[in-house]
C-alpha positions as CSV (number, residue, x, y, z in Angstrom):
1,X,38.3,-11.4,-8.0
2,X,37.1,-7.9,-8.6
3,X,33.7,-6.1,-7.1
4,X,32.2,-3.6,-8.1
5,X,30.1,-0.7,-6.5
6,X,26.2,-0.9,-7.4
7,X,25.5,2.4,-9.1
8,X,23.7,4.5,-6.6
9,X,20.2,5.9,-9.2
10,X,18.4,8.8,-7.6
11,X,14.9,8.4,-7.4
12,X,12.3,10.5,-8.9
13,X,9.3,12.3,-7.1
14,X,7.0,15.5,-8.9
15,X,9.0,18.5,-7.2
16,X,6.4,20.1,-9.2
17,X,3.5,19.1,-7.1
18,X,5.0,17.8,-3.6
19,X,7.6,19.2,-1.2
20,X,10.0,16.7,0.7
21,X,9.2,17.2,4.4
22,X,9.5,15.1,7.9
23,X,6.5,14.1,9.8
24,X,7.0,13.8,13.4
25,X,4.2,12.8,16.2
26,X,4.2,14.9,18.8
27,X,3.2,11.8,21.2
28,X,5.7,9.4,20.4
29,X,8.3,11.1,18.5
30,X,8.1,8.7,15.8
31,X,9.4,10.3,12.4
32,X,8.3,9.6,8.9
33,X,10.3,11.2,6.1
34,X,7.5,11.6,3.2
35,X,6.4,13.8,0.7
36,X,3.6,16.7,1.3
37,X,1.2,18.0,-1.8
38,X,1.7,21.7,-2.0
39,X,-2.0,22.2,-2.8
40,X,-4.0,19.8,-0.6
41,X,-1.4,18.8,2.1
42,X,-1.5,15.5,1.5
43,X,1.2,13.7,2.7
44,X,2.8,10.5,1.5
45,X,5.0,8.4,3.8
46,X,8.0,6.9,2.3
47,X,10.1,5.9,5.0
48,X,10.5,5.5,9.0
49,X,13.5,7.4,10.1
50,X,15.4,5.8,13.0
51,X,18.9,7.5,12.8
52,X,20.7,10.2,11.1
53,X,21.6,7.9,8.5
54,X,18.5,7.0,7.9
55,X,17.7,10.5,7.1
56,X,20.6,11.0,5.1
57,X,20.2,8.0,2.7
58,X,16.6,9.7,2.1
59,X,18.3,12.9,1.1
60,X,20.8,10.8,-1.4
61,X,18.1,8.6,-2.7
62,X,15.9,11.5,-4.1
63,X,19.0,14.1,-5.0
64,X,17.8,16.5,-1.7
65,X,20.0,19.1,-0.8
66,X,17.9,21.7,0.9
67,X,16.9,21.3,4.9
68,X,14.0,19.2,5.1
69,X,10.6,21.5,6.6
70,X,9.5,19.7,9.5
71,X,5.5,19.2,10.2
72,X,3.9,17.6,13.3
């Protein structure tokens, strides 16, 4: 029997509009990797990050290369 690997799609976001950032609270220390609007700051949360992988898969998932700005 053979498996396969699931072919790993990266995900799209407007890198015309919004900036991939982290969002950390400076209470709890909870981080939220997101994306911010470049115009109105708006920031839209796409997942909870517990661990360095956790990060990591959000960098692979949405092609990111670049060191993530981090806002509080």
């Amino acid at each position: 029997m053979l498996f396969w690997k699931k072919k790993k799609t990266v995900k799209e976001y407007d890198r015309e509009h919004y900036v991939p950032v982290l969002r950390v609270s400076i209470c709890t220390g909870e981080t939220t990797a997101g994306f911010r609007h470049k115009e109105n700051g708006q920031f839209l949360e796409d997942r909870l990050i517990l661990s360095s992988s956790d990060l990591q898969e959000f960098k692979e998932d949405y092609g990111i290369t670049e060191e993530l700005e981090t806002i509080y």
